[in-house]
C-alpha positions in Angstrom: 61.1 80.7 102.1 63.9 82.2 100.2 63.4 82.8 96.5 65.9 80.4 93.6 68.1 83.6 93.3 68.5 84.4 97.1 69.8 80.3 97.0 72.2 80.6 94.1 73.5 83.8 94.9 73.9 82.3 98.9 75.4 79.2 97.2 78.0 81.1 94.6 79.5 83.1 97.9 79.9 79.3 99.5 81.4 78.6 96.2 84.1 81.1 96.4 84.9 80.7 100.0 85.7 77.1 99.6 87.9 77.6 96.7 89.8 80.5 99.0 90.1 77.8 102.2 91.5 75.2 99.4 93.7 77.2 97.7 94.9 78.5 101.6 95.5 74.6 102.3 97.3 74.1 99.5 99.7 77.2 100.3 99.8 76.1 104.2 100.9 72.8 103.0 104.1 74.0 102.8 104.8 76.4 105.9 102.5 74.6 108.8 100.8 71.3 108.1 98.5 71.9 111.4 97.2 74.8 109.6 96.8 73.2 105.7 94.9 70.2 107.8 92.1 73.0 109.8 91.8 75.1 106.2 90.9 71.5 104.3 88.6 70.2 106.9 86.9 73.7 107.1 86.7 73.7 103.1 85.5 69.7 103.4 82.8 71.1 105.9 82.0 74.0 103.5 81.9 71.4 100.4 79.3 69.2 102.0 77.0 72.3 102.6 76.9 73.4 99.3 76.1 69.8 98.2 73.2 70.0 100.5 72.0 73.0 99.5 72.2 71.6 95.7 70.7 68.5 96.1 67.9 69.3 98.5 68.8 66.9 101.1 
C-alpha cells in the first residue's frame, strides 16, 4: 500500500499535468479546435482522477 507522501507527491505531478493539457486547450483554441477539444477532454479525464484519488472513492 503506498505511503500519504508517495500519494501526494503522485497526485501534485497529476496536478501539474492537468494545468499543462488546460493551458494547451486554451492555446489550441485558437489554431485547431479538434485539437483544444482532445487536450480538454484529456485534462477532464485527468481532473476526475485526481478527485478520486482525493476523496477516496
Amino acid at each position: 500500500m503506498p505511503t500519504s507522501f508517495e500519494i501526494k507527491r503522485y497526485t501534485k505531478r497529476l496536478e501539474v499535468k492537468c494545468k499543462r493539457l488546460k493551458e494547451k486547450a486554451y492555446n489550441f483554441k485558437f489554431v485547431d479546435d479538434a485539437l483544444s477539444t482532445i487536450a480538454e477532454y484529456k485534462a477532464m479525464r485527468l481532473q476526475q482522477k485526481i478527485n478520486r484519488i482525493k476523496y477516496g472513492n
